[in-house]
C-alpha positions as CSV (number, residue, x, y, z in Angstrom):
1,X,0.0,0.0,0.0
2,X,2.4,2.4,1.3
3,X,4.8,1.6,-1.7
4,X,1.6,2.3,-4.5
5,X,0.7,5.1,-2.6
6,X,4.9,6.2,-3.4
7,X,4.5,5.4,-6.9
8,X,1.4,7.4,-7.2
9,X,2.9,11.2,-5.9
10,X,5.8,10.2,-7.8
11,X,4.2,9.8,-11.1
12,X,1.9,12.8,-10.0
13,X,4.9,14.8,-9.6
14,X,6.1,14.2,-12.7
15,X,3.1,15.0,-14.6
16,X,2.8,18.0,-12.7
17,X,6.0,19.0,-13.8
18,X,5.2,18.5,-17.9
19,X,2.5,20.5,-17.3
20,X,3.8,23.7,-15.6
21,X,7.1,23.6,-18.4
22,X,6.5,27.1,-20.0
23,X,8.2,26.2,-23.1
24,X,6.0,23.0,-23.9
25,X,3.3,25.3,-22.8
26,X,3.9,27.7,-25.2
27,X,5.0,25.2,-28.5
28,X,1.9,23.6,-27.6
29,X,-0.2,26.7,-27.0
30,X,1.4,28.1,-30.9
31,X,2.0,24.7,-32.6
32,X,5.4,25.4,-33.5
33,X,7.8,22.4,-32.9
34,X,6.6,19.3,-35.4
35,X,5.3,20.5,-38.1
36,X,4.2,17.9,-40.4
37,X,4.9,18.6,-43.8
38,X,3.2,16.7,-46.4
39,X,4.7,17.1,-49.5
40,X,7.9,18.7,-50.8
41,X,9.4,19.9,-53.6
42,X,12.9,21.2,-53.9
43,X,12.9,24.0,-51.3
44,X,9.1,24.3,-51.4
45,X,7.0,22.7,-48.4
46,X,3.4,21.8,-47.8
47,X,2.0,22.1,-44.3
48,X,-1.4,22.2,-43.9
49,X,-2.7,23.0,-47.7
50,X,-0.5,26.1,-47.9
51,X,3.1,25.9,-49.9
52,X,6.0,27.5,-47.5
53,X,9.6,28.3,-48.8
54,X,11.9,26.4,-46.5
55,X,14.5,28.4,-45.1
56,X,16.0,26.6,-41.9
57,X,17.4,23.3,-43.4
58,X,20.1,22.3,-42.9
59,X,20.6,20.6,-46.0
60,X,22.7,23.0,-47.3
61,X,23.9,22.2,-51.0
62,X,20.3,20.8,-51.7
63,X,21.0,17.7,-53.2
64,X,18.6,15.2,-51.6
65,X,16.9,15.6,-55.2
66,X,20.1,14.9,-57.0
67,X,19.3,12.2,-60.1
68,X,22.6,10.6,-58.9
69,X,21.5,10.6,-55.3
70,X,18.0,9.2,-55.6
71,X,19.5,6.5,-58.8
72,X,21.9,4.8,-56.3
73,X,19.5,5.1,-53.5
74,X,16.9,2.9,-55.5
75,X,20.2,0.4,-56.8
76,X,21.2,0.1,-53.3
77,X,17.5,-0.6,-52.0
78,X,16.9,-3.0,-54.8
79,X,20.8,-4.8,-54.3
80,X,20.7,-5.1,-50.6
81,X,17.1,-4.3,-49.2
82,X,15.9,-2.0,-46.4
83,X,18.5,-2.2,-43.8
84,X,20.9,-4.8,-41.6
85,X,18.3,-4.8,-38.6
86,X,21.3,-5.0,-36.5
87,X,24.7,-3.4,-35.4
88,X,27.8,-4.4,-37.2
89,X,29.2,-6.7,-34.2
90,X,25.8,-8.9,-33.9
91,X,25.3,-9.1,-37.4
92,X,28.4,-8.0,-39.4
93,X,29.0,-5.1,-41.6
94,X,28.2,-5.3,-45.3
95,X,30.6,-4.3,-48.2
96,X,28.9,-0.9,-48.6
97,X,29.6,0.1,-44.9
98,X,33.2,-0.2,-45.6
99,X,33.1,1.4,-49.1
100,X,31.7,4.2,-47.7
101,X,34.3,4.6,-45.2
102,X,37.4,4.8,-47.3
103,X,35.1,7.0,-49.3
104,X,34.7,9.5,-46.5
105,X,38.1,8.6,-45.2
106,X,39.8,9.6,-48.7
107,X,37.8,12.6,-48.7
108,X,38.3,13.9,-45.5
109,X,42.6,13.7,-45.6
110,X,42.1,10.7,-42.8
111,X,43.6,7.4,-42.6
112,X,40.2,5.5,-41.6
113,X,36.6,6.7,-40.8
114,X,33.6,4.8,-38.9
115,X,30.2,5.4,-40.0
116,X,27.1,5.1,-37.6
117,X,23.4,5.0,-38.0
118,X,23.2,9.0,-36.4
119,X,25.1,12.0,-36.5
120,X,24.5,12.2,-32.6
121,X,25.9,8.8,-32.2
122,X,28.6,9.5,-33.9
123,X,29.5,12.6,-32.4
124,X,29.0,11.2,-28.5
125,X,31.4,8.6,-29.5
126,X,33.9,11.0,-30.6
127,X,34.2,11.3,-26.9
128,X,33.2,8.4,-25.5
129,X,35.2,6.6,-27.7
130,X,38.6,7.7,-26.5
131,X,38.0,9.5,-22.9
132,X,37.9,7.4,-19.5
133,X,37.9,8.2,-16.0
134,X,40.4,11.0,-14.8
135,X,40.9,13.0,-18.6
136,X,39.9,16.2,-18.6
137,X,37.7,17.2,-21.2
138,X,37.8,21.0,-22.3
139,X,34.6,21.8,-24.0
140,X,33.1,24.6,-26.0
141,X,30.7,26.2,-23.9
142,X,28.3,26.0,-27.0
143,X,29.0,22.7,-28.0
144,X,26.1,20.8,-29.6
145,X,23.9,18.1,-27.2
146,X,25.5,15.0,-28.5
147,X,28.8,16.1,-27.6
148,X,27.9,16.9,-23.7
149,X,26.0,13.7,-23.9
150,X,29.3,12.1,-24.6
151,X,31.4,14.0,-21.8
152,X,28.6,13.0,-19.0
153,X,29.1,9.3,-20.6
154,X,32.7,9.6,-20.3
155,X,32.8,10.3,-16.5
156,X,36.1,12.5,-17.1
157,X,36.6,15.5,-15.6
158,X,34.8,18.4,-17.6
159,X,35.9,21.9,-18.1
160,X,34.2,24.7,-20.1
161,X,35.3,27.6,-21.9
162,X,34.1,30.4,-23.0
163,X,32.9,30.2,-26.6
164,X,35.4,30.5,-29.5
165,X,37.6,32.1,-27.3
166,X,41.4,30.3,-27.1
167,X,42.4,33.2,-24.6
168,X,40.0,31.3,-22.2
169,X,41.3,27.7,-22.7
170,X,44.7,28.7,-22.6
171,X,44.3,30.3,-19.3
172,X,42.1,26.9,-18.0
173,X,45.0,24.8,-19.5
174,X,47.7,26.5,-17.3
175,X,46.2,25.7,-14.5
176,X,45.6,21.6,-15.2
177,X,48.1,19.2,-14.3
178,X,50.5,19.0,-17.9
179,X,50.8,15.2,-17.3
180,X,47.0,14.4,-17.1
181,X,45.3,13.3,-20.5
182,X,43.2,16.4,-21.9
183,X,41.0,16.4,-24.6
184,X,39.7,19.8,-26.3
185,X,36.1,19.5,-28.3
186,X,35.5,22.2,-30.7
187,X,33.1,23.2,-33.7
188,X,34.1,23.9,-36.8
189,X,31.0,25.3,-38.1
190,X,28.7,26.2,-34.7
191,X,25.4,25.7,-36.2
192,X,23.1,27.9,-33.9
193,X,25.3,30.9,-34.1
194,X,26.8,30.6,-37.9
195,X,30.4,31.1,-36.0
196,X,33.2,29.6,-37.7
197,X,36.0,27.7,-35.2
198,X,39.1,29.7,-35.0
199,X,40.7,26.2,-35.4
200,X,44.1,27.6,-36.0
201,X,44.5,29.2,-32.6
202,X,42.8,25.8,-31.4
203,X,45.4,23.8,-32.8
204,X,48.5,25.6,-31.5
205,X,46.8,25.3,-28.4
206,X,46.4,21.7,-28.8
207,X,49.9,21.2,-29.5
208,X,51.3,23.2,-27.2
209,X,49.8,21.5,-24.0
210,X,49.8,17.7,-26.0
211,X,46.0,17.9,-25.8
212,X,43.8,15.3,-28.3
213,X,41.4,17.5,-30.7
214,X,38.8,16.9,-31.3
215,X,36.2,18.8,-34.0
216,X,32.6,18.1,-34.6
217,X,32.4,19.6,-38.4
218,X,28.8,18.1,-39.2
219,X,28.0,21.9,-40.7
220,X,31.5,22.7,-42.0
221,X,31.6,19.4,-44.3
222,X,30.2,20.7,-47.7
223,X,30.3,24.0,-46.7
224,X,33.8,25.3,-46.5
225,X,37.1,23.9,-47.8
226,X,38.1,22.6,-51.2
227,X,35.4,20.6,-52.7
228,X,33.4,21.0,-49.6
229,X,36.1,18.7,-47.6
230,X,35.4,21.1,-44.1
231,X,36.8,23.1,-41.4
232,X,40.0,21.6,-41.2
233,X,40.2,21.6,-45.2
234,X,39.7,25.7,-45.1
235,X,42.9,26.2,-42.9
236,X,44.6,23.3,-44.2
237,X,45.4,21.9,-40.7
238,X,44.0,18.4,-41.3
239,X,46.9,16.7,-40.0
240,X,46.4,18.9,-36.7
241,X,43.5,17.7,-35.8
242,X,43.2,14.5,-34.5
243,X,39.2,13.1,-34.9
244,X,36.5,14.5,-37.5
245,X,33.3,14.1,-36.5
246,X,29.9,14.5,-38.0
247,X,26.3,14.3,-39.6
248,X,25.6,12.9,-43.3
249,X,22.3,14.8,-43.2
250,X,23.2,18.0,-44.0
251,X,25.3,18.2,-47.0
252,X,25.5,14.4,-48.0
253,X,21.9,14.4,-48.3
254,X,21.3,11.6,-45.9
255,X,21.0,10.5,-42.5
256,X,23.3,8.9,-40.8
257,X,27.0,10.0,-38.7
258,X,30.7,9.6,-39.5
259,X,34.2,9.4,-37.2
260,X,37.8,10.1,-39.2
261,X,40.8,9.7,-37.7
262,X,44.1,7.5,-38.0
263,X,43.9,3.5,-37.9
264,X,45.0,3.1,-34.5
265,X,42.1,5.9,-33.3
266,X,39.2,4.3,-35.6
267,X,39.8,1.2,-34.7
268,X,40.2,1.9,-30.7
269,X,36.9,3.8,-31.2
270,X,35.4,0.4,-32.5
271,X,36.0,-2.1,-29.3
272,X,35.7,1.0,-26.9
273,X,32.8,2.8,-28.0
274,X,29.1,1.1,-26.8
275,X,27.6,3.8,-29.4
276,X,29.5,2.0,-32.0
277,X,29.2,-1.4,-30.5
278,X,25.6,-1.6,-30.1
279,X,24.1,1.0,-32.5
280,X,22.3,-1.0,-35.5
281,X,24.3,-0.3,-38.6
282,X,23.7,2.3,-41.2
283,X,21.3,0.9,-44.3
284,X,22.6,0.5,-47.7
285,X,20.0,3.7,-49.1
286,X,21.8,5.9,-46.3
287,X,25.2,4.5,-47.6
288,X,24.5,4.7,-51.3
289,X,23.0,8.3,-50.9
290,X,25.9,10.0,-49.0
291,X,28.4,8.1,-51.6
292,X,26.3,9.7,-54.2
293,X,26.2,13.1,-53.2
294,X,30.1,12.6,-52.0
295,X,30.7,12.3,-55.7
296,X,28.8,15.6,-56.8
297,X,31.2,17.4,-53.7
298,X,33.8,16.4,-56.1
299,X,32.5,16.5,-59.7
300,X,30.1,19.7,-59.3
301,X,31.8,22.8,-57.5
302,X,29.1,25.2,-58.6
303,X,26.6,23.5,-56.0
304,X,29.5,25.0,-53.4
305,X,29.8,28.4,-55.5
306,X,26.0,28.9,-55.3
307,X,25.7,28.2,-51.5
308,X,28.1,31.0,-50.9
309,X,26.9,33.4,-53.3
310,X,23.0,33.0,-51.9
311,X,24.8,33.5,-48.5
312,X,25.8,36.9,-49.4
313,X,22.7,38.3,-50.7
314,X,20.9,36.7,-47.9
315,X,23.1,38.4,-45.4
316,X,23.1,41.7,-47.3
317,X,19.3,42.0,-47.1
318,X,19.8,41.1,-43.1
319,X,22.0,43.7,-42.2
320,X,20.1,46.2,-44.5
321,X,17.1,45.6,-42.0
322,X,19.3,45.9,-38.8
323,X,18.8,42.3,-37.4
324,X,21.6,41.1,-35.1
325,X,22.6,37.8,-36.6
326,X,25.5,37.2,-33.9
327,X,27.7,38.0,-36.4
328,X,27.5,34.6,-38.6
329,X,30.1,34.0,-40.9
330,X,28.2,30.4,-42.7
331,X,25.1,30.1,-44.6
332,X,23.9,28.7,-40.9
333,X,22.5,32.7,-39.6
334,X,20.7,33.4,-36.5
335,X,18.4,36.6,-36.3
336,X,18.6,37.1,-32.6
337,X,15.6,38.9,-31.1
338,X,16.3,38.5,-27.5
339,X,13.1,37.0,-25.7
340,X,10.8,34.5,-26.3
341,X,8.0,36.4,-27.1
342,X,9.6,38.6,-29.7
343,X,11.0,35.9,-31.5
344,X,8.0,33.9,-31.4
345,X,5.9,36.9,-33.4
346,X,8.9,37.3,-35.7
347,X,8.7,33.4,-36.4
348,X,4.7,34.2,-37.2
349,X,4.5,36.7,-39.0
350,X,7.4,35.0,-41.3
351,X,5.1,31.9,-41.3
352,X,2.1,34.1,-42.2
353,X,4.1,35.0,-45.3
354,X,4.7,31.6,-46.4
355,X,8.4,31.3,-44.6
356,X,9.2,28.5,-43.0
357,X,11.8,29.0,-40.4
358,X,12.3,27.4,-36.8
359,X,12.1,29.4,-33.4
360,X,14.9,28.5,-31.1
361,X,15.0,29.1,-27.2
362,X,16.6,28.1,-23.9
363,X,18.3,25.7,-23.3
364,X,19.1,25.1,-26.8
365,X,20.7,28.7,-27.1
366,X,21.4,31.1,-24.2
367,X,19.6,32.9,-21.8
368,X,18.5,36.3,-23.4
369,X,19.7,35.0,-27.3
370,X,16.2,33.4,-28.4
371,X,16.2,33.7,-31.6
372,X,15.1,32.5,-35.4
373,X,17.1,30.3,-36.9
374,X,17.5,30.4,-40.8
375,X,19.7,29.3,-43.2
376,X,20.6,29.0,-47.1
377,X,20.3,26.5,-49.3
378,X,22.4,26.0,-52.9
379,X,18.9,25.4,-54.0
380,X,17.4,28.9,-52.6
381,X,16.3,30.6,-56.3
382,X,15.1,34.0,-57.7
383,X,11.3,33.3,-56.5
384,X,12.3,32.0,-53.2
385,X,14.3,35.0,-52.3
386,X,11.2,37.3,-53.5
387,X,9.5,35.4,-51.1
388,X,12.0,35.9,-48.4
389,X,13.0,39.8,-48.6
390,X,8.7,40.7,-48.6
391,X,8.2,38.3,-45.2
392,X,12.0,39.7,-43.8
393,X,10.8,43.2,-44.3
394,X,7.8,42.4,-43.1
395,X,8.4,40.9,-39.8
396,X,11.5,43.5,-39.4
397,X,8.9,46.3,-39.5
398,X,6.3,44.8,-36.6
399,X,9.2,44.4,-34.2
């Protein structure tokens, strides 16, 4: 009795505490997390009968309607099936798993690469996989979820510093013990603010005080580099940095995650990481699909070219209207409005002009940074951009 009687205020207590959540209060109140869209074409979206222009992807070179992406998605379905229905260890991998690795390997200036069924996976092993009790962890304050979800996992000892700023970690560095193992985890491309990792300042940090690097690049891959090859490509400091991580659903047009690094690192990750161990494996459409739109990265440049040249005009009509974009330097740009209720009426009245862009609020930015989040396709074209600069000034001119 007395132990139901337990169960019951501690369920109660529970519900009680979904309820008085403001934020699920408010996105339930508005309907603006989930929207279900129902049909879409290129960077055209239908959601409930009415045709939006999509404008937060993050699928940023547009080529999930590539002919050569969806033609080796249907080979790969027809060769192989739907998936492996299992991880890798139970079941064993398949020839395109590894295909795709050297691929991504090749492309990325590593030695060896593991691929994974998420980009969250992937990126909480990048620090599961090598970090064990009594490292030290020194984390970008800004980091994205998976990577904290990997330092709790770790149970290492965690330090934060300020974000993007070297001066900080340098100063937390000289105060750690120089023979305990550190690890730094950076961004290359930090998706919520558009900031680019000032990796070389990282690096000679990293060096200096023989710390591991690691760098999620799951928005710099496709973005920035030659041919798209990331982060560490732009600044050529591949060698420098120790593991790549990141996403194949933003520019490889699938779903899915991905770990580079030398042999000895891959292979470690592989019998130490129970992400990799007992995730099921990726399926052969995922594989064939980000091999596919691998090759265009290579073969097609101007997917890159456009990207970059939709970025500035979409930034120019930005700063014409005065909106802080916390000073983005990727197709991935903020508009900060600073509260939650200013940035949800922003994020309406762009919706009420057929934009669809996504509202963004504690914890997943800042206190006092809620903001919209936008960003720029390859894809983005003449009509879309109509569209956009009407609902921008629009929504600019109610704030």
């Amino acid at each position: 009795m007395i132990r139901a009687l337990f169960k019951s205020k501690t369920r109660n207590r529970i519900q009680e505490r979904c309820k008085e959540d403001s934020l699920t209060r408010l996105r339930k109140k508005y309907d603006i997390l989930y929207h279900i869209i129902e049909e879409q074409r290129g960077t055209r979206v239908m959601v409930e009968g009415q045709e939006l222009v999509m404008f937060s992807s993050n699928e940023y070179l547009g080529l999930h309607e590539h002919p050569k992406v969806i033609e080796a998605g249907k080979k790969a379905l027809e060769k192989w099936g739907s998936g492996t229905m299992g991880s890798r260890a139970a079941n064993g991998g398949r020839y395109f798993h590894r295909q795709l690795e050297e691929r991504l390997a090749d492309f990325l200036g590593k030695e060896a690469c593991h691929v994974a069924s998420a980009g969250y996976l992937s990126l909480m092993s990048s620090i599961t996989g090598f970090a064990q009790r009594g490292d030290i962890i020194l984390v970008d304050k800004n980091m994205h979820s998976s990577v904290w979800d990997g330092t709790r996992l770790s149970i290492a000892t965690v330090e934060r510093f300020s974000h993007n700023n070297p001066d900080h970690l340098r100063s937390l560095l000289d105060d750690l013990d120089p023979e305990t193992p550190k690890i730094i985890a950076i961004e290359g491309i930090y998706s919520m603010e558009g900031h680019i990792g000032k990796l070389p300042e990282f690096v000679d940090i990293a060096q200096q005080y023989q710390c591991f690097l690691v760098m999620d690049d799951a928005h710099g891959v496709g973005v920035l580099g030659e041919n798209g090859q990331g982060t560490a490509s732009h600044f050529g400091l591949t060698e420098k940095v120790d593991i790549i991580a990141g996403s194949l659903s933003k520019s490889f047009a699938s779903t899915g995650g991905f770990v580079a690094g030398d042999h000895s690192m891959i292979d470690y990750l592989r019998t130490h990481s129970k992400q990799t161990i007992f995730s099921a494996a990726i399926s052969p459409c995922q594989a064939a699909c980000a091999m596919a739109a691998l090759e265009v990265l290579e073969t097609e440049p101007h997917w890159i070219e456009r990207l970059w040249r939709n970025t500035k005009r979409y930034k120019a009509l930005l700063d014409e209207l005065n909106l802080d974009t916390w000073e983005s330097e990727s197709p991935a740009i903020p508009i900060v409005l600073g509260s939650r209720e200013r940035a949800y009426y922003f994020w309406k009245r762009l919706w009420d002009k057929k934009v669809f862009t996504v509202l963004s609020t504690p914890p997943a930015v800042p206190p006092g940074k809620d903001l919209i989040r936008t960003s720029v396709s390859a894809k983005h074209s003449e009509q879309d951009f109509e569209i956009l600069e009407e609902a921008m000034r629009y929504a600019a001119s109610k704030l």
